[in-house]
N, C-alpha and C positions, 0 to 999 in steps of 0.2 A: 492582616496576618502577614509574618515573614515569610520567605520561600527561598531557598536558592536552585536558580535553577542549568542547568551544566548540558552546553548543546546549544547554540545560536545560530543554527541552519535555519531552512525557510519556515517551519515547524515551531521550533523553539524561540527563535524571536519573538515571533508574532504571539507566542503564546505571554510570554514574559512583557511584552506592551500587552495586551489587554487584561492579565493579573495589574498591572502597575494601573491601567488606566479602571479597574473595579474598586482600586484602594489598596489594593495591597503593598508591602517592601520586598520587592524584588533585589535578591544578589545574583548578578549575573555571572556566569563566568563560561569560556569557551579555551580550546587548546590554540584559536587564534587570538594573540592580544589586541590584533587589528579590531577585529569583533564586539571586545568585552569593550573598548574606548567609544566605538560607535554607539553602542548600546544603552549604555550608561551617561554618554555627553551631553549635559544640560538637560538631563533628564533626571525633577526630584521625582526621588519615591524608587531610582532604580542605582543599583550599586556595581557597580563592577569590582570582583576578583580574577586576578591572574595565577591563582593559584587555587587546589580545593583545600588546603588548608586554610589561607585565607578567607575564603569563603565562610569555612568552617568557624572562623574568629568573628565575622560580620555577622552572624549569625545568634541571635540569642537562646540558648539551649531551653524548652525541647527543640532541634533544629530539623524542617523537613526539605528534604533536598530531592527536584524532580531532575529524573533523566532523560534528556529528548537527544541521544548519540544512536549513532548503527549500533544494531544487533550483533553479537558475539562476541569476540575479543575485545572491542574497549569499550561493552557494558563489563565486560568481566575484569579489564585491567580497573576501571573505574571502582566497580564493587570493591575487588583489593585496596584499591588506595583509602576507600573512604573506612571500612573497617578497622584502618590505623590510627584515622580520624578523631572520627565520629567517636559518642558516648552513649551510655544506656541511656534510654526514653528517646533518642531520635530516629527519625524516620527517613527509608529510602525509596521512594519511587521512580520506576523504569516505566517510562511514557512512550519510547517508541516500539516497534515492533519486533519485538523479541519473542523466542519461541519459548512457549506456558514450561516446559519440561525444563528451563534454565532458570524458570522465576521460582521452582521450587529448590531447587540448588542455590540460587541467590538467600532463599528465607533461612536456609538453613547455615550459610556461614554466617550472616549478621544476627544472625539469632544468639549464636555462642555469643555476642559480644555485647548484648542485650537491646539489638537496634533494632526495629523492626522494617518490615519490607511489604511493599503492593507494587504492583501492574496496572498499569491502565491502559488498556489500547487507546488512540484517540485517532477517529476520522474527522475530516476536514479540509485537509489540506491549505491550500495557501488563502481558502476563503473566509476560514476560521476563525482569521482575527475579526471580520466585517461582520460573521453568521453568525459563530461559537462553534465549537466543539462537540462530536458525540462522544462519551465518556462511560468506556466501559472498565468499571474496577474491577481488581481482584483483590482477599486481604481480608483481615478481620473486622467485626462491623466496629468495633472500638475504634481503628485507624481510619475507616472509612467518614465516618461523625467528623473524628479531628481534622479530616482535610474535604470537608464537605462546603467549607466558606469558600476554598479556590473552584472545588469544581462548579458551585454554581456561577462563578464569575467568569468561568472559562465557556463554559455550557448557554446554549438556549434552551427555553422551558423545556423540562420535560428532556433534557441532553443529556442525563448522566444515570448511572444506575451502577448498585454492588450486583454485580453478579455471580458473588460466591467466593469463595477462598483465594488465597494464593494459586496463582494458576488462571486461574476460572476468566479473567478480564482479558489477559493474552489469546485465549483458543476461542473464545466468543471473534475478539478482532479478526484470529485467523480465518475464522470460519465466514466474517462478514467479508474478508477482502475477497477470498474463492469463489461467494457469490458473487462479488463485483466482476470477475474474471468472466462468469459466462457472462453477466448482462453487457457486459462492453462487446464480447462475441456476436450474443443474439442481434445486439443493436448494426455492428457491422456486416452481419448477413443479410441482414433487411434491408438496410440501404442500399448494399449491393444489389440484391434486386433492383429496388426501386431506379439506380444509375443505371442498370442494364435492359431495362424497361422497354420496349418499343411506344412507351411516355415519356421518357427518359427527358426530351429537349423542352417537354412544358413540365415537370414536375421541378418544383420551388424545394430542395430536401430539407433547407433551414427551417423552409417556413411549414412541412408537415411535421416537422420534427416539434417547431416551436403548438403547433396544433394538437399533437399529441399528447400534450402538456396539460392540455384545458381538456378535462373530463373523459380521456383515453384509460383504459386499462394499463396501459405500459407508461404513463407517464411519470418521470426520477429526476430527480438533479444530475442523473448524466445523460437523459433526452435534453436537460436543461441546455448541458456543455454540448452536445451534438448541435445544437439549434446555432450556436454560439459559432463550433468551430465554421458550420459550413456557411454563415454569411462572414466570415471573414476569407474564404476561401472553398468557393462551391465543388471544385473539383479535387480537392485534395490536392493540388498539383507540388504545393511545397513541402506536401511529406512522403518519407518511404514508407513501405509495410512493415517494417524493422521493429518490431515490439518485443519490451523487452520485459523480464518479471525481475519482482525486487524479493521473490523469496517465498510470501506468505499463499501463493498460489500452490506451489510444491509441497510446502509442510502440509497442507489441506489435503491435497491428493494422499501421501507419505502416512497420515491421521487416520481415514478413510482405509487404507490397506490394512492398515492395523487393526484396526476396530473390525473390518469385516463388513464395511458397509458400501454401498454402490453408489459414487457420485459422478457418472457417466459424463454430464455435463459439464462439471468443472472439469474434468482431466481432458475435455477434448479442449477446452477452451486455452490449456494451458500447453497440449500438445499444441495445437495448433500454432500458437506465440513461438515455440521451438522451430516449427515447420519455418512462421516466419523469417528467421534469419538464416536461412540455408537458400541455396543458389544453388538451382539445379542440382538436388539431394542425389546421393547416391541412390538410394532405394526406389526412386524413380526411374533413375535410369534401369535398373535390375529388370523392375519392371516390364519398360521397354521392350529390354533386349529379348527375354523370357518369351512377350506376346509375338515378336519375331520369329524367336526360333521354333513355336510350335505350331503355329496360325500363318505365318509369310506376311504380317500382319504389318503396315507401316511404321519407322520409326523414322525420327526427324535428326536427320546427321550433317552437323557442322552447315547446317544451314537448309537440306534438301531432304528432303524423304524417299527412302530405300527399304526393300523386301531385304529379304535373305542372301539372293541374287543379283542385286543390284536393281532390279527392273523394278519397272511401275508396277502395282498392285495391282490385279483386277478389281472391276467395281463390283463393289458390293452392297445388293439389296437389303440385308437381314442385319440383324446387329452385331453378327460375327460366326465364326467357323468352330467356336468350341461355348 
């Protein structure tokens, strides 16, 4: 089967060599032409275009073009361009994570021009090319069937699935990465423990991690990567706490308000990621100062700890004065 596919990040490559290495004719094309020459160099069965019209000409009509680019503005310049394109009976797929409320705004300008449009979220990441891909669609089961050859070739058994209309593939994925959001949480609470342990100096964390794998209730492919990260580095020492979110953590929580539903656990997991990159927050200090001015209660200033008065604090037996 042909495909062109528009996006050569860590993602998209890898997704376009393993399309090429299933059998299929890959057109590549990326906004770097460094990219599209790598890609394509002595490589049969894959094409490089430097342009999406080009693309669009490599292509033998019905033509389906997958998008593995950032979310918002250039899946949207992108959609634009191709609707100029493009011809009735081909097809547009938006592979990376874009939010479901845009994928029905996308069906609906390519629609006027009689091209059709799906979502597929796909987790993976960079292992994907080595696993496959999990493949969740969104779109009609008509376009689903017509591009069901790639996704088994993208897919491990059992990796792919229509889950419903336009829309439907994107808010499945949002929903899966929010989960992801606490379990990377839960996992890092635990450990903590575990590092804070008065066991702390005999406990192996790769190797409970790697244990918990083999017939644990918690056991995931990101206990897998836990086991992974800390024999290459038991103490974390070469990383900060600086965590960062790419998006689909917020839309979930943002989803959840709307609807009126309680996802306590994601939103702490994603407050938290906020909390991580702040240095001595404000609202801590507020804090502070607060439990000072009504309790004479200690705060730690510019290095020392100080009452109200400057003086030492009385000691205190109880857990506190209010």
């Amino acid at each position: 089967m042909q495909i062109g596919m528009v996006g050569l990040g860590k993602m998209g490559l890898n997704m376009a060599i393993r399309l090429r290495r299933g059998g299929h004719t890959v057109v590549v094309h990326d906004r770097s032409p460094e990219k599209v020459r790598e890609a394509a160099r002595g490589q049969k069965g894959t094409k490089g275009a430097y342009s999406l019209e080009d693309m669009a000409f490599l292509l033998r009509p019905p033509r389906v073009i997958w998008l593995m680019i950032p979310a918002g503005k250039p899946v949207d310049d992108t959609v634009d361009s191709l609707q100029e394109i493009l011809e009735e009976g081909d097809l547009v797929i938006d592979g990376g994570n874009s939010f479901h409320g845009d994928d029905l705004r996308h069906e609906e300008q390519l629609g006027k021009r009689g091209i059709s449009y799906m979502d597929v979220g796909v987790s993976g990441g960079i292992w994907g090319l080595k696993e496959g891909y999990c493949l969740m669609a969104g779109g009609e089961r008509g376009d689903f069937k017509r591009i069901e050859p790639l996704l088994k070739t993208l897919a491990p058994k059992d990796g792919y699935l229509h889950c419903g209309p336009v829309g439907a593939g994107h808010f499945v994925k949002m929903v899966h990465n929010g989960i992801e959001y606490g379990m990377m949480a839960a996992y890092g609470e635990g450990f903590q423990m575990l590092q804070a342990s008065p066991y702390a100096k005999h406990l192996d964390l790769g190797g409970i991690a790697h244990l918990w794998n083999h017939g644990s209730v918690v056991r995931s492919w990101l206990l897998e990567l836990c086991a992974a990260v800390f024999r290459r580095d038991a103490t974390l020492s070469s990383v900060t706490g600086h965590v960062e979110d790419s998006g689909e953590g917020r839309w979930t929580v943002q989803q959840a308000v709307e609807m009126g539903l309680p996802v306590p656990l994601i939103a702490l997991s994603l407050f938290g990621r906020f909390r991580s990159r702040q240095a001595a927050p404000f609202s801590d200090k507020l804090q502070a100062a607060l439990r000072r001015e009504f309790g004479g209660h200690e705060v730690v200033k510019s290095g020392r700890r100080t009452t109200t008065t400057g003086k030492k604090s009385p000691k205190r037996t109880g857990p506190g004065t209010r």
